[in-house]
C-alpha positions in Angstrom: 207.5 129.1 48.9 209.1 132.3 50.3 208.6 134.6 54.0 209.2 138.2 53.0 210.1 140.1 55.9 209.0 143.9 54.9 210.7 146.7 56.8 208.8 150.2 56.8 210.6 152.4 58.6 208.5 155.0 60.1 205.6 153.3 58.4 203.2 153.9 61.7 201.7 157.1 62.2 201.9 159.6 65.1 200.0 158.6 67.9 198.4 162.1 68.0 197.1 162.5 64.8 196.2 158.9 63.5 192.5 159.2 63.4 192.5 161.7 61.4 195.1 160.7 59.0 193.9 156.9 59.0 190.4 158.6 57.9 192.1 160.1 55.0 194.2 156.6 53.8 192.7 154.2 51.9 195.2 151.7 51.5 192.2 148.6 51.8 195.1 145.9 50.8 197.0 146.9 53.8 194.0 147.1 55.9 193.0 143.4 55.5 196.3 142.1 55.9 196.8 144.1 59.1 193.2 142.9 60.4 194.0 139.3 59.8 197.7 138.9 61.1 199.1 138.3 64.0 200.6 141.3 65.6 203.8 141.6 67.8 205.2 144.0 69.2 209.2 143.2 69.2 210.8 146.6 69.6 210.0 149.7 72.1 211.1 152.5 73.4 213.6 151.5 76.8 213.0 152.8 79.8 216.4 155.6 78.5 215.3 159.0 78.2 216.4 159.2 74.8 217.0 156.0 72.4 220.5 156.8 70.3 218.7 154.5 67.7 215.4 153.6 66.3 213.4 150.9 66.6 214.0 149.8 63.1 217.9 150.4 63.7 218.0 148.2 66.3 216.0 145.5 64.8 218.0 145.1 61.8 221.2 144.8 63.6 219.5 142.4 66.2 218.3 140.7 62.9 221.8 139.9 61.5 223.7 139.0 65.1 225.8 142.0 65.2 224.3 143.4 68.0 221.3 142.7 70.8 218.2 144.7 70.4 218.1 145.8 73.9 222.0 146.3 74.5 223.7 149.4 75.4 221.8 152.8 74.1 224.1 153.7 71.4 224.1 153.3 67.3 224.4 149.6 65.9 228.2 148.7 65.2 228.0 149.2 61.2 230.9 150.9 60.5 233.4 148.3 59.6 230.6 146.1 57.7 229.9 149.2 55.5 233.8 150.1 55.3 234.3 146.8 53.3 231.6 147.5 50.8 234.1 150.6 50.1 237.1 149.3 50.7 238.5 145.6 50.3 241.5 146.0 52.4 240.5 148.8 55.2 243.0 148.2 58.2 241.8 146.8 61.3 240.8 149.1 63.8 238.0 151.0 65.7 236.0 152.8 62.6 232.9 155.1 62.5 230.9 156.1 60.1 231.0 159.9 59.4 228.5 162.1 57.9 228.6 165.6 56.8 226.0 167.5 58.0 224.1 170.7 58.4 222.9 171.9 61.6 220.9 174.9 62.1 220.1 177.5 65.5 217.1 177.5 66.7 215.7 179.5 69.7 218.2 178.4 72.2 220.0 175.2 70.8 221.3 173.7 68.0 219.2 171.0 66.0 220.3 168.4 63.3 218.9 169.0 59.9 218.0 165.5 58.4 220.6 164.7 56.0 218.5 163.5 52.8 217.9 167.8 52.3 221.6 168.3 52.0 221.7 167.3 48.9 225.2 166.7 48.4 227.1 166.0 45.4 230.4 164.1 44.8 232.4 166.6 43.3 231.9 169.1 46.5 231.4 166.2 49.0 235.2 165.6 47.8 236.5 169.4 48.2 235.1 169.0 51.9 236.7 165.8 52.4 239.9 167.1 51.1 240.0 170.0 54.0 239.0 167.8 56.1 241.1 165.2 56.6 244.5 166.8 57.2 242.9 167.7 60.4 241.8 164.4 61.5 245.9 163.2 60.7 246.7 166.2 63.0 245.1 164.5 65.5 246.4 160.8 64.7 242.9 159.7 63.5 242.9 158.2 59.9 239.7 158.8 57.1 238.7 156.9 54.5 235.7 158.7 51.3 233.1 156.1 50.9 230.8 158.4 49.3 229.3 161.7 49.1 227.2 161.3 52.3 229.1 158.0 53.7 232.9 158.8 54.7 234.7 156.9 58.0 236.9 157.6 60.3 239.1 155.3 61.8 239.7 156.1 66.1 241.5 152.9 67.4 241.3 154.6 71.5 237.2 155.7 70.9 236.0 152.0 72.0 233.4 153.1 74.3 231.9 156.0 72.5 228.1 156.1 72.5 227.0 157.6 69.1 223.3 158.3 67.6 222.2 157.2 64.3 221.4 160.2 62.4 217.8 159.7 62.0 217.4 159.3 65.9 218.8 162.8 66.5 217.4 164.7 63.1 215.2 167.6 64.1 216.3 167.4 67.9 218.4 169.4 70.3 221.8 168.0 69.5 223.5 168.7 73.0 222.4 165.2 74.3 222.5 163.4 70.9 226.3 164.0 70.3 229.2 161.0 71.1 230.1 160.3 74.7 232.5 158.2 75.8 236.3 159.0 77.5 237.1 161.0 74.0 234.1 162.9 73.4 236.5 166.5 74.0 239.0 165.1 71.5 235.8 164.1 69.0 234.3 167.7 69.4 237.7 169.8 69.3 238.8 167.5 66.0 234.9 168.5 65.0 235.3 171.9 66.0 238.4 172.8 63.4 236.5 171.2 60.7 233.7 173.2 61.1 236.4 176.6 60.9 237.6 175.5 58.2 234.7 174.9 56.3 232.7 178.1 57.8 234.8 180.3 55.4 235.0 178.0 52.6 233.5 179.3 49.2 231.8 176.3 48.1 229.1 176.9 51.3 228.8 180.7 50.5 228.0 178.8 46.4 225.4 176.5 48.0 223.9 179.2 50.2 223.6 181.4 46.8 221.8 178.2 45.1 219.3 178.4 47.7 221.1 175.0 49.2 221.6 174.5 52.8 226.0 175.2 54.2 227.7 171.8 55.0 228.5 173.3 58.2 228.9 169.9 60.4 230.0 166.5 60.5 228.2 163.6 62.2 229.9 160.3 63.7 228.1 157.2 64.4 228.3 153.5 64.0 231.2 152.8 65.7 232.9 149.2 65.1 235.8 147.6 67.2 237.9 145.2 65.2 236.5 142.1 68.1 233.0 143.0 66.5 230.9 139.3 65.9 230.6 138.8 62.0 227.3 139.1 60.8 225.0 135.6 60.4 223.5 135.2 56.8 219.4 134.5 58.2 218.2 135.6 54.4 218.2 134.0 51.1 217.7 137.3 49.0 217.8 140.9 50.6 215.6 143.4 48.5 217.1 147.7 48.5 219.4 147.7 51.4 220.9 151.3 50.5 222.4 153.9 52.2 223.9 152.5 55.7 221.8 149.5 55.7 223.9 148.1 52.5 226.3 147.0 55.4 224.1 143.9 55.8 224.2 143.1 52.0 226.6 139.8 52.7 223.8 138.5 55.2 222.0 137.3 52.5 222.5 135.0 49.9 221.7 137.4 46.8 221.1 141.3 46.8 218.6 142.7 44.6 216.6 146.2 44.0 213.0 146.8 43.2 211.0 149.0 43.1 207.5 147.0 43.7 206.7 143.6 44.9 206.5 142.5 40.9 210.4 143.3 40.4 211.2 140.6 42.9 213.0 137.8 42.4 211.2 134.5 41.2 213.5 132.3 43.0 212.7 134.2 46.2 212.3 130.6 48.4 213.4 131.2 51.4 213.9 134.3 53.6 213.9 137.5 52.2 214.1 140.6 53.8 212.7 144.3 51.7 213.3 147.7 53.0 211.2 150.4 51.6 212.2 153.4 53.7 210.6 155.6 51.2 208.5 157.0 54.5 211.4 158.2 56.3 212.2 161.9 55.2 208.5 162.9 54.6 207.5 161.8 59.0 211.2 163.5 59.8 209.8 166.6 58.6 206.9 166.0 59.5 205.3 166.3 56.0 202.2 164.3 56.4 200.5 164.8 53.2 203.8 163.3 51.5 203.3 160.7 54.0 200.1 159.4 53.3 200.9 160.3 49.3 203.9 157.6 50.2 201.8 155.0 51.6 199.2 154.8 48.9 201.8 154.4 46.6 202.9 151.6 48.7 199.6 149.8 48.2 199.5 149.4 44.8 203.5 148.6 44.7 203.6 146.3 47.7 200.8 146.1 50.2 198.6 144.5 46.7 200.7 141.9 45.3 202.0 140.7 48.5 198.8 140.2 49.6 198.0 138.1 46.2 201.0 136.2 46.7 199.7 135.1 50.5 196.3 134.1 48.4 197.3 132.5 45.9 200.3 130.2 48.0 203.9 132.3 46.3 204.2 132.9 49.9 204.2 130.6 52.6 204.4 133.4 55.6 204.2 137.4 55.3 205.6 139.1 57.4 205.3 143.5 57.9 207.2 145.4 60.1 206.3 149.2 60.8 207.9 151.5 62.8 207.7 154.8 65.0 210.5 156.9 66.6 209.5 154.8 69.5 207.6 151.5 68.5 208.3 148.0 66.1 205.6 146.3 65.3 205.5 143.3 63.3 202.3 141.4 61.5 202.5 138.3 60.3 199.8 136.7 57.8 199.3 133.5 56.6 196.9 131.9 53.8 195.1 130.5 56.6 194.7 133.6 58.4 193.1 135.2 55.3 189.9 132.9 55.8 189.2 134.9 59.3 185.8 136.8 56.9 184.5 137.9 60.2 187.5 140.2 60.8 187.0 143.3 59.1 189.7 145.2 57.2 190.5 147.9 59.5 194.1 150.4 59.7 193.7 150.7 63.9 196.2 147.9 64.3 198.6 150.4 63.2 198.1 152.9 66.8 200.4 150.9 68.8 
């Protein structure tokens, strides 16, 4: 028997409009499982004015042993993890991961654009790249292309800069999210020149004239010293870790994608840990009728046949972990907590 550990980023809704969009979900699957379960709450917002990383963030590097869920307010240390999915034989070193970026003006201050709407290809992601990094030699800082939205830079002095995770600071004021630390001048004069240097570049005047938004920025996070604990393996199987997460492929003992809870693997005994983060750009923009669109969809894909899989014994334990920009909560079912008739299926455990 198997204990899938479901991770739904941003998969609680805001606090000020959750009646009224609970009202409007009918996701009944969901609503027993969450009426019957034990509920935890394992990650909240510190007593920081601003958290450089989400709940979710922090929970999945807690997760694997990289890093404490309540240690210093910065970006989990992914960098070097998600280096070596890129690049065997990356030299030791201080790395960071580095994102190109758009960031618009608002009223009085600059904000973060989320960086799923750049929509960024390879071909120009490359050009970029290429103008890029003679700039970061300049400055005796080496790069490394990963992909079109994943690139890294390699600072060996930068140990104790404090970065935020891109989906922390998208749609904020960016003066308090950017890196501090004893280098943060050298970070935003090397940042700076890039941004020159790409303001007058043709391919952004071509993307403005596609009705695309200018590469106009770059973004460092996940900073990694070479000292950095390696990562414990805690699942068997590890369902759609993409994007930055794919850095905690090796802490399981088989990676796999799917798409619904059906596509699973049927040797799943053991541990397994799913990400579905198909939530995250519709609550960064605040789209809520994407939102609940995305969670219905969830019911029949996942929220359904997980729960038939607690019913009929394919799974041992369930656990569901949904998050907030400030909240983690976690709900855990078992067959025999199913039997608990006189709890009615209800979506309020969701309001933390």
């Amino acid at each position: 028997m198997s204990h899938p550990e479901i991770l739904i980023p941003f998969g609680l809704p805001p606090a000020e409009l959750a009646g009224d969009m609970l009202r409007q979900l009918p996701a009944p699957s969901l609503a027993t499982m969450l009426s019957r379960a034990h509920r935890d709450v394992v990650g909240v917002k510190s007593d920081a004015p601003f958290q450089r990383a989400l709940p979710h963030e922090r929970w999945l590097a807690s997760r694997v042993g990289i890093a404490d869920a309540g240690a210093a307010n910065s970006s989990p240390p992914v960098a070097r993890l998600l280096l070596d999915t890129y690049c065997k034989e990356a030299p030791r070193g201080t790395w960071f991961v580095l994102q190109p970026v758009h960031i618009h003006v608002a009223r009085d201050h600059l904000v973060l654009t989320d960086p799923r709407q750049l929509a960024l290809g390879d071909e120009e992601a490359r050009v970029l790249f290429a103008l890029a990094r003679p700039l970061f030699e300049e400055h005796g800082l080496d790069a490394v292309y990963g992909d079109a939205q994943t690139w890294f830079l390699r600072a060996d002095a930068w140990t104790d800069m404090d970065t935020a995770t891109p989906d922390a600071a998208a749609g904020h004021n960016i003066d308090i999210w950017m890196p501090r630390g004893t280098h943060e001048r050298a970070w935003r004069k090397v940042q700076n020149e890039v941004q020159m240097h790409w303001f007058t570049h043709p391919l952004n005047a071509a993307r403005e004239a596609r009705g695309l938004k200018p590469v106009n920025s770059l973004w460092l996070w996940a900073g990694a010293s070479p000292n950095q604990p390696a990562p414990g393996v805690p699942f068997t199987h590890a369902c759609n870790l993409d994007g930055w997460a794919a850095a905690f492929r090796r802490c399981a003992g088989a990676s796999v994608h799917a798409r619904s809870a059906s596509m699973l693997p049927s040797d799943g005994a053991g541990n397994m840990l799913i990400l579905v983060d198909a939530l995250v750009p519709h609550y960064l923009s605040a789209d809520w009728g994407s939102w609940l669109a995305r969670v219905q969809e969830l019911e029949e894909a996942w929220f359904g046949p997980l729960l038939e899989g607690v019913k009929s014994g394919v799974h041992e334990r369930l656990s569901i972990l949904l998050s907030d920009d400030n909240h983690l909560l976690e709900f855990t079912l078992t067959r025999p907590a199913l039997r608990k008739f006189w709890r009615k299926p209800s979506l309020a455990p969701l309001v933390p």
